[in-house]
Structures are given as structure tokens and as C-alpha cells.
ROZAKE-929513 format. One record per residue: residue number from 0; z, x, y of N, C-alpha, C in turn. Coordinates in pm, 1 decimal. Layout:
BEGIN
k=NUM; nZ=Z; nX=X; nY=Y; caZ=Z; caX=X; caY=Y; cZ=Z; cX=X; cY=Y;
...
This chain:
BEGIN
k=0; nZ=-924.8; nX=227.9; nY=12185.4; caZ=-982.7; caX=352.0; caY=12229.8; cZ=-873.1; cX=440.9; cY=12286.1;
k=1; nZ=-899.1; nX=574.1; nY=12267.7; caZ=-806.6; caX=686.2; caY=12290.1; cZ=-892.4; cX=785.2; cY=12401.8;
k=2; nZ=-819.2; nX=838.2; nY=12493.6; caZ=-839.1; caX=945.1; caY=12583.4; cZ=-812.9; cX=1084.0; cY=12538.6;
k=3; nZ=-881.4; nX=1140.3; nY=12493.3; caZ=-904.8; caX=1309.4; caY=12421.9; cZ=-970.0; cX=1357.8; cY=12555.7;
k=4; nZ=-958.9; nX=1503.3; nY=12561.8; caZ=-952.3; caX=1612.9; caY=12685.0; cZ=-1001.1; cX=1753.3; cY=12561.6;
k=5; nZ=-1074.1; nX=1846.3; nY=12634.5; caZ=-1117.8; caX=1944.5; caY=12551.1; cZ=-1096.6; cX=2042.5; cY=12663.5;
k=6; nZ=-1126.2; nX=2198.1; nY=12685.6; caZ=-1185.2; caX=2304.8; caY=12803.3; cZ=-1253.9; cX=2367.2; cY=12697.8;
k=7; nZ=-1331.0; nX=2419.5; nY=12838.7; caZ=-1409.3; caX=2545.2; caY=12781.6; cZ=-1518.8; cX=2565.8; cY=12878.4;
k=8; nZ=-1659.8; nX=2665.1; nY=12839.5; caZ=-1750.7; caX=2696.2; caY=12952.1; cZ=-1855.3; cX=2642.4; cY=12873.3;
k=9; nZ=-1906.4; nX=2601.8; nY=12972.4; caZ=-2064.1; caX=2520.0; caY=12973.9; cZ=-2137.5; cX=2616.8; cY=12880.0;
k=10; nZ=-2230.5; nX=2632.4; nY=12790.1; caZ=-2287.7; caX=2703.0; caY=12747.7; cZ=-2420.2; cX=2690.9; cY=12747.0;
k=11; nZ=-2479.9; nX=2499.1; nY=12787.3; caZ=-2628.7; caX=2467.1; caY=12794.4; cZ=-2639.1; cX=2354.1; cY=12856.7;
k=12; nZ=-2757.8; nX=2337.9; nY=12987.4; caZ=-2758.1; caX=2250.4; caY=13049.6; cZ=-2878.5; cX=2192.7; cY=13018.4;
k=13; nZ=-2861.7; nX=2069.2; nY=12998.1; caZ=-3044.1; caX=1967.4; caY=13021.3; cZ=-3010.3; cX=1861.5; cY=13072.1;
k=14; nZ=-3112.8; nX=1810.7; nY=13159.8; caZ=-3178.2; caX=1706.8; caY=13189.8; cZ=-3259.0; cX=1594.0; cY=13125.9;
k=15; nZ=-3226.4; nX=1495.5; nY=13186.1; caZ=-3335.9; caX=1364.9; caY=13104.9; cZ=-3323.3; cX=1248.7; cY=13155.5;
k=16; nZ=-3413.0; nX=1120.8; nY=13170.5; caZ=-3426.0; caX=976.9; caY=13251.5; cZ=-3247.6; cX=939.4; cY=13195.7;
k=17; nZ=-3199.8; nX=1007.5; nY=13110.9; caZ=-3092.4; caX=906.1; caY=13055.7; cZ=-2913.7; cX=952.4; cY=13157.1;
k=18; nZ=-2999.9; nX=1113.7; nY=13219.1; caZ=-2849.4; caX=1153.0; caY=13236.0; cZ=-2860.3; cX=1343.6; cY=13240.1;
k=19; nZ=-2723.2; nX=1392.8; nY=13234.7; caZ=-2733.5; caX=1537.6; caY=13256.6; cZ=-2669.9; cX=1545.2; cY=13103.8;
k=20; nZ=-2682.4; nX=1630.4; nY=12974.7; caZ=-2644.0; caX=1674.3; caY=12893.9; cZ=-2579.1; cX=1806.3; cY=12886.4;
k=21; nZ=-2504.5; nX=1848.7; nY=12788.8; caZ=-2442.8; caX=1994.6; caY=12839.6; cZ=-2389.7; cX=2000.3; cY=12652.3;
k=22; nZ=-2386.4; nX=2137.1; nY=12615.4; caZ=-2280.1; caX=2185.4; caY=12502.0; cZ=-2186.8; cX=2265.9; cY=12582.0;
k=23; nZ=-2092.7; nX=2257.4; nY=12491.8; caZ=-1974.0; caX=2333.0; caY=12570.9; cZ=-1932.9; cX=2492.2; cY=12469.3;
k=24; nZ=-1875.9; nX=2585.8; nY=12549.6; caZ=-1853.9; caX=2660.9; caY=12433.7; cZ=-1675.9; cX=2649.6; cY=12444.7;
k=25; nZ=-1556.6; nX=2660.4; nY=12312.6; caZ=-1460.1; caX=2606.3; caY=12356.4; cZ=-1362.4; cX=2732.5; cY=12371.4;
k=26; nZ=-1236.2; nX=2701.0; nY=12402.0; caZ=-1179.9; caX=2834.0; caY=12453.8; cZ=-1031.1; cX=2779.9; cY=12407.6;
k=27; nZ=-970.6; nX=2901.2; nY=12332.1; caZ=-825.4; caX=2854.2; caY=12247.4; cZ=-745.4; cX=2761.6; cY=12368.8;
k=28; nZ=-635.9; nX=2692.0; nY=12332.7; caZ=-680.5; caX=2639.5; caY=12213.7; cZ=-725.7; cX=2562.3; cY=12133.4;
k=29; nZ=-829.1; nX=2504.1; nY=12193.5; caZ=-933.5; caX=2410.6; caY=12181.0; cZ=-1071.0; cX=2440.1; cY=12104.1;
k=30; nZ=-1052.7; nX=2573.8; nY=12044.5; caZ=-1160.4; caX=2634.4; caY=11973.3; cZ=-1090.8; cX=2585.1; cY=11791.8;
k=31; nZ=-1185.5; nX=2588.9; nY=11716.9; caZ=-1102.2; caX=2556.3; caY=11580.6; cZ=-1224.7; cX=2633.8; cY=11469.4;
k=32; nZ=-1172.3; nX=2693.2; nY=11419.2; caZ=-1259.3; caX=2759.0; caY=11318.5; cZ=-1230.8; cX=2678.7; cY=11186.1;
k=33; nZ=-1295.3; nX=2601.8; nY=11125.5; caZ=-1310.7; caX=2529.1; caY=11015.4; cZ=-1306.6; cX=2620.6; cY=10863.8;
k=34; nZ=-1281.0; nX=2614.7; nY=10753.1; caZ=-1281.8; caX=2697.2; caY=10629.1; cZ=-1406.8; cX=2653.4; cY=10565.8;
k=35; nZ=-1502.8; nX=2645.3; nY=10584.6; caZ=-1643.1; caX=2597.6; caY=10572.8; cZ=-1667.6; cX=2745.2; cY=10615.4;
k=36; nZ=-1817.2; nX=2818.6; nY=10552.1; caZ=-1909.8; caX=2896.1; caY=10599.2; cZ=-2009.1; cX=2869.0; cY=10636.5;
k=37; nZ=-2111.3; nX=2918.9; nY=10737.5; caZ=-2191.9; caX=2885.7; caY=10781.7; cZ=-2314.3; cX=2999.1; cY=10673.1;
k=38; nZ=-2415.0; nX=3022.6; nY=10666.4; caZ=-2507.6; caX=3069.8; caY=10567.7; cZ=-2491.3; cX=3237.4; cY=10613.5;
k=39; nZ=-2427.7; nX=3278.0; nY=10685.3; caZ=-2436.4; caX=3433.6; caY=10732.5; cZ=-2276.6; cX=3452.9; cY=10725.3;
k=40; nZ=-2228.1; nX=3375.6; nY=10609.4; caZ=-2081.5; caX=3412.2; caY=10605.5; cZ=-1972.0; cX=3433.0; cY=10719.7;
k=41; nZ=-1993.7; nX=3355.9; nY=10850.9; caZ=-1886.2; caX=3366.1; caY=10948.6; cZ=-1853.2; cX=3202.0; cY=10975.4;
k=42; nZ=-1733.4; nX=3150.4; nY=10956.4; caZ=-1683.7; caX=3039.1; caY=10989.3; cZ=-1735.3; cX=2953.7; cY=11082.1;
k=43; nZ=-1749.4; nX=2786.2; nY=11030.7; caZ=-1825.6; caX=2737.5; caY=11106.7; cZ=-1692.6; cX=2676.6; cY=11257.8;
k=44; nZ=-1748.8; nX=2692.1; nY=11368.8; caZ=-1679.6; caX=2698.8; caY=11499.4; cZ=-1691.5; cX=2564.2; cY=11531.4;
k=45; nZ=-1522.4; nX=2508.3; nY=11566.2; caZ=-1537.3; caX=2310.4; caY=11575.9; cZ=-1443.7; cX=2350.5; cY=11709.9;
k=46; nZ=-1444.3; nX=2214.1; nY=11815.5; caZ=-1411.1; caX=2160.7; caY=11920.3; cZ=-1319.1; cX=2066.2; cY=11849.1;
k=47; nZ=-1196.5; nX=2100.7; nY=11939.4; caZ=-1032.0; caX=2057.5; caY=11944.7; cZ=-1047.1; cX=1954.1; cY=12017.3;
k=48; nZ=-1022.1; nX=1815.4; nY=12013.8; caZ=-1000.6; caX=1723.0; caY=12161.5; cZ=-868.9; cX=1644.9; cY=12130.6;
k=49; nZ=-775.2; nX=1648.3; nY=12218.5; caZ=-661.7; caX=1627.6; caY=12203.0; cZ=-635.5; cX=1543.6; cY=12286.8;
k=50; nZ=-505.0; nX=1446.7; nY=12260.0; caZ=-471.0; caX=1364.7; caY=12394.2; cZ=-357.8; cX=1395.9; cY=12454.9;
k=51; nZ=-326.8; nX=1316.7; nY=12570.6; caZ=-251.1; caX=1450.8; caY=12702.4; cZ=-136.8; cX=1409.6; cY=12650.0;
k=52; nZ=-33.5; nX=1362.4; nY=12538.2; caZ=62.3; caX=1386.9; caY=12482.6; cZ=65.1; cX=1491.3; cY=12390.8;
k=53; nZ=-97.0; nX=1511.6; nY=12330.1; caZ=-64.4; caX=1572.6; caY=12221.6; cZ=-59.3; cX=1582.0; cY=12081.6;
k=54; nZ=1.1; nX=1427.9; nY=12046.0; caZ=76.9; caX=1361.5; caY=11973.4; cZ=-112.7; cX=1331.7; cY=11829.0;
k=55; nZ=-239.5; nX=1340.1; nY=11933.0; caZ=-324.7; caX=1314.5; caY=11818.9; cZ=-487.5; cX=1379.9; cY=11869.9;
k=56; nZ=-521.0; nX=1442.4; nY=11787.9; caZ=-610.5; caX=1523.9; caY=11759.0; cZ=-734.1; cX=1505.2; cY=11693.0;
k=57; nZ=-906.1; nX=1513.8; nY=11688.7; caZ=-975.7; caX=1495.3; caY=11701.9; cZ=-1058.3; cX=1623.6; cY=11644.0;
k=58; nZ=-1146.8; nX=1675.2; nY=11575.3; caZ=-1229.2; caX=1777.8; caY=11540.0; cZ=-1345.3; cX=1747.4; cY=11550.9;
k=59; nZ=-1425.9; nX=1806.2; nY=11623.2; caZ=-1600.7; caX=1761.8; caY=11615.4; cZ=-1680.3; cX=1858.2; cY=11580.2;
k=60; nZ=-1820.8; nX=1878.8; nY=11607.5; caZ=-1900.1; caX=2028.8; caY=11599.0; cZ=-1896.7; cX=2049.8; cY=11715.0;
k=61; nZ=-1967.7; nX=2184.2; nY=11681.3; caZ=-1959.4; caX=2259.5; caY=11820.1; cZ=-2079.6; cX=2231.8; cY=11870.0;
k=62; nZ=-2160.1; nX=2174.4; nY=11808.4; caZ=-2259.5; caX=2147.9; caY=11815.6; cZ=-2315.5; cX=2023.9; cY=11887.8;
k=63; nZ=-2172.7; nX=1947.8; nY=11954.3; caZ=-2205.2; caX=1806.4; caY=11978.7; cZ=-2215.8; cX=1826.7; cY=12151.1;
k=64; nZ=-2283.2; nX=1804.5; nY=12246.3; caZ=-2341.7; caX=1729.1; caY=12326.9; cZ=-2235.5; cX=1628.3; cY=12405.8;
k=65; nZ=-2235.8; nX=1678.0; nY=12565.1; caZ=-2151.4; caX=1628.1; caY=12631.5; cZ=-2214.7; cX=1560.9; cY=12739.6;
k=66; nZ=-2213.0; nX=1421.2; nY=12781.9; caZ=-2310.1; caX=1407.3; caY=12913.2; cZ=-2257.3; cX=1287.8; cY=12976.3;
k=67; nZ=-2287.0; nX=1265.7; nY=13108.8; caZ=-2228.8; caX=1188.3; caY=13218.9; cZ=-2328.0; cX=1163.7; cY=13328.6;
k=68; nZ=-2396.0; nX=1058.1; nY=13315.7; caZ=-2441.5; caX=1010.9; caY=13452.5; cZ=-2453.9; cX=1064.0; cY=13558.9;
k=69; nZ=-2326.3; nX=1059.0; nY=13612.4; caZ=-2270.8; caX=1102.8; caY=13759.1; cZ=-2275.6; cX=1209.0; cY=13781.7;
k=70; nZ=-2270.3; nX=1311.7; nY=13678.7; caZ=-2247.6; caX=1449.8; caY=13711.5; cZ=-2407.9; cX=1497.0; cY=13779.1;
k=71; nZ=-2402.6; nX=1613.3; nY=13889.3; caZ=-2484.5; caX=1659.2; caY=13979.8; cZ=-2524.9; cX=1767.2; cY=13867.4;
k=72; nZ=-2690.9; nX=1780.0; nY=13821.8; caZ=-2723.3; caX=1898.7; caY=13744.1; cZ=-2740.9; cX=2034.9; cY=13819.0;
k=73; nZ=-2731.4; nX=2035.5; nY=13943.3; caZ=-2730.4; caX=2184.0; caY=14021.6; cZ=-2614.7; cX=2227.2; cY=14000.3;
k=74; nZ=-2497.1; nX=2132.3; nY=13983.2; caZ=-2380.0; caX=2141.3; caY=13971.7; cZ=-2324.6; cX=2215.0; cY=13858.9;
k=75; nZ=-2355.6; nX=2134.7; nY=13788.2; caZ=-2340.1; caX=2217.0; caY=13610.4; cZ=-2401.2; cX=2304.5; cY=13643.2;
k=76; nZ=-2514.5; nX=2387.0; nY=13653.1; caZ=-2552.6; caX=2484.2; caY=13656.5; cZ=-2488.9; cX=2602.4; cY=13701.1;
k=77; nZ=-2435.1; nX=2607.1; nY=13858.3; caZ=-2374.2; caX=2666.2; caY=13869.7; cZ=-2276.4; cX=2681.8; cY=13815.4;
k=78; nZ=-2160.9; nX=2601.4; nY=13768.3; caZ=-2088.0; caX=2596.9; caY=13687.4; cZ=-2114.3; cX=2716.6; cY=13549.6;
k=79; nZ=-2202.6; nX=2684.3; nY=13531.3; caZ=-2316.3; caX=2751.4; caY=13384.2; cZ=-2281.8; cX=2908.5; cY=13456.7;
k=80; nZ=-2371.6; nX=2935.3; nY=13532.2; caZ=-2378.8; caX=3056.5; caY=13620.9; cZ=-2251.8; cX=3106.9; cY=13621.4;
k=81; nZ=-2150.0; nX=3092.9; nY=13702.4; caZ=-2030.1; caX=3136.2; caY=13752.4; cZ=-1925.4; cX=3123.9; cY=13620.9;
k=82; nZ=-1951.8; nX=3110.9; nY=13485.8; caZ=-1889.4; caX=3117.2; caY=13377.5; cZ=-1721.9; cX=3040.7; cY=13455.4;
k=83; nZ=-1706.8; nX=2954.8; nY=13466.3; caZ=-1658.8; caX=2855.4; caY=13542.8; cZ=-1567.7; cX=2761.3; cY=13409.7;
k=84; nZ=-1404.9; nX=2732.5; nY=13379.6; caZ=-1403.2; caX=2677.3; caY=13273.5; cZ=-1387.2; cX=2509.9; cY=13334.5;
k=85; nZ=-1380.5; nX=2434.2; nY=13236.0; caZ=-1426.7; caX=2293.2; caY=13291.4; cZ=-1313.9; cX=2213.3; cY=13164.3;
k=86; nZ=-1267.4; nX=2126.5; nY=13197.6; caZ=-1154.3; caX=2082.5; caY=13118.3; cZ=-1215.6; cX=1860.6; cY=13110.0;
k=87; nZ=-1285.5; nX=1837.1; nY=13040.7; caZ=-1330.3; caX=1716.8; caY=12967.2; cZ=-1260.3; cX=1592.1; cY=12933.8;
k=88; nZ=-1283.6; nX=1499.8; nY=13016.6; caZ=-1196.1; caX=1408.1; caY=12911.7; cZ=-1312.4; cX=1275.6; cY=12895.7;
k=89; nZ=-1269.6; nX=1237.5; nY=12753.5; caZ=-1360.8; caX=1186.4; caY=12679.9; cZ=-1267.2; cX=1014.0; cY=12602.3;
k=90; nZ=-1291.9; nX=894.4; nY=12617.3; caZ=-1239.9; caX=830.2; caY=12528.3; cZ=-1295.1; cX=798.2; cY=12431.6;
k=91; nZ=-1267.6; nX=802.1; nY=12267.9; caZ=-1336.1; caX=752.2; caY=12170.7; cZ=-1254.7; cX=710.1; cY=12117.3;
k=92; nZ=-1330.8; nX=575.0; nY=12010.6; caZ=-1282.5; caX=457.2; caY=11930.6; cZ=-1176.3; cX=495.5; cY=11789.0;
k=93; nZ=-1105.8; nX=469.3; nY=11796.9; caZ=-1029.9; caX=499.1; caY=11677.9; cZ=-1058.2; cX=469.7; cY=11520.1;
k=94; nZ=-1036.0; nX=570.9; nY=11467.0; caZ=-1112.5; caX=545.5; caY=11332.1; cZ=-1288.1; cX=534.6; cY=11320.7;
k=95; nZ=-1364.8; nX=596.0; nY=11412.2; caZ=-1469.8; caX=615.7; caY=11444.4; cZ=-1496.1; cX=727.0; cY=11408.8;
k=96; nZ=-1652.0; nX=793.5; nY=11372.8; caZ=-1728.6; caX=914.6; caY=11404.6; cZ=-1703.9; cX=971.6; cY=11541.7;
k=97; nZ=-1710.3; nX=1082.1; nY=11580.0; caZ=-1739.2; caX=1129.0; caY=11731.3; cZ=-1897.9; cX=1138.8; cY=11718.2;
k=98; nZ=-1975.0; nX=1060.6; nY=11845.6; caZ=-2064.7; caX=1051.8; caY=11827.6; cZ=-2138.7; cX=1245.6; cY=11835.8;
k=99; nZ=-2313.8; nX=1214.8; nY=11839.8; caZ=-2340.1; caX=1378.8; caY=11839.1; cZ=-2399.8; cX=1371.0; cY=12002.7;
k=100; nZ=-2363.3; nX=1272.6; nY=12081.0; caZ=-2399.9; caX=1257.9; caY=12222.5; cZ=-2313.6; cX=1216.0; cY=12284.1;
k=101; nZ=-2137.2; nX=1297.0; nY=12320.4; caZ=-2023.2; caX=1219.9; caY=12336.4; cZ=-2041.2; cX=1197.7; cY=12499.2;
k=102; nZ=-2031.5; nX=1085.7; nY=12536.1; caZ=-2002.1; caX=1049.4; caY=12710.5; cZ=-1909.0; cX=1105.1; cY=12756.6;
k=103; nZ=-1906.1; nX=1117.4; nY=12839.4; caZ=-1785.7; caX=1249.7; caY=12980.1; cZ=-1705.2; cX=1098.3; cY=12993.5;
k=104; nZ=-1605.8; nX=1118.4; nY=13048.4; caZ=-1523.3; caX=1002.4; caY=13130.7; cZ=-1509.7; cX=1083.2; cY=13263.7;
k=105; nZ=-1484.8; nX=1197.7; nY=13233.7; caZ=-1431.4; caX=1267.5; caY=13381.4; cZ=-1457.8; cX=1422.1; cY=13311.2;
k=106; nZ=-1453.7; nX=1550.6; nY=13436.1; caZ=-1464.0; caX=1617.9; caY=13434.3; cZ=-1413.3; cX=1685.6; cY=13568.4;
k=107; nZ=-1322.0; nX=1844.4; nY=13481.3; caZ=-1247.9; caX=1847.1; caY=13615.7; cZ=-1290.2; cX=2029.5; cY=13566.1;
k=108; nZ=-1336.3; nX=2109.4; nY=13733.4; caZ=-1343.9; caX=2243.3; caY=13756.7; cZ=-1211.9; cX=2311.4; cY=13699.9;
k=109; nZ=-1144.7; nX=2387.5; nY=13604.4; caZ=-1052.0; caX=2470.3; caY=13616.4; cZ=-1041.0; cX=2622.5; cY=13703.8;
């Protein structure tokens, strides 16, 4: 398993028995526009997650779902509110899918 890190601003918060969920929206240069179209002809928009060398890189949707236990949902919210950027770190399995419900490891206020 590898430690990947993303930023960007919260863009949607939910709740559920399992945990706090969130999408993120991403912010260069961690934003990645794919050569794929989406059906209204504007590029489909992917999430960069990189590890803190650098050295290896990760593409997901933008569409994928970030969530953590621990995290306080008044918290995110405000966060949400105060357009607040938030910098992610995430470990996933090598040679794996990124799941479409990726677990937080940590999360830090920028």
C-alpha cells in the first residue's frame, strides 16, 4: 500500500450510520482534465493523488467519494461554508481500482 495526498474544496457533505462522506472539488494541480468527453462536449474532470515524493501518481473520478469516521460533520460543513481548501491523504493498494468510496487516512485544513 501507497500514501497518495490530493487538495481541494469540499464540494458535498453527507451523513450516514457508516461515517461522514464528502466529494471534493480539485484545485491545480491536482485537477486533471481527461481527453474523454462528457455528452455536452466539455472534458471529463479527474482527481490527481500523488505521493509526497511525487515519484507516483494515481487518476480517479471526480466523482469518487471521500469519508472518515473521525471526521466531525459540523466540521466539514463549515469547512463546505467558508470555501476552506483541505489537503487529503489517502493509502491505496497497488495495482488496485481506487475504490468509488475512498477512506480519508488524515485530513489537514490548508
Amino acid at each position: 500500500m501507497s500514501e497518495y495526498h490530493t487538495e481541494g474544496f469540499v464540494k458535498t457533505v453527507s451523513k450516514d450510520e457508516e461515517g461522514v462522506s464528502f466529494k471534493l472539488e480539485p484545485v491545480a494541480p491536482y485537477l486533471f482534465e481527461a481527453t474523454e468527453k462528457k455528452e455536452d462536449g466539455l472534458a471529463k474532470r479527474k482527481i490527481l493523488l500523488v505521493t509526497d515524493d511525487e515519484s507516483s501518481a494515481r487518476i480517479c473520478a471526480e466523482s469518487v467519494e471521500f469519508k472518515m469516521q473521525s471526521v466531525d460533520f459540523a466540521s466539514l460543513l463549515v469547512i463546505k461554508a467558508n470555501h476552506m481548501k483541505v489537503k487529503l491523504f489517502v493509502e491505496l493498494e497497488d495495482g488496485k481500482s481506487i475504490p468509488n468510496l475512498c477512506e480519508i487516512k488524515t485530513i489537514e485544513i490548508k
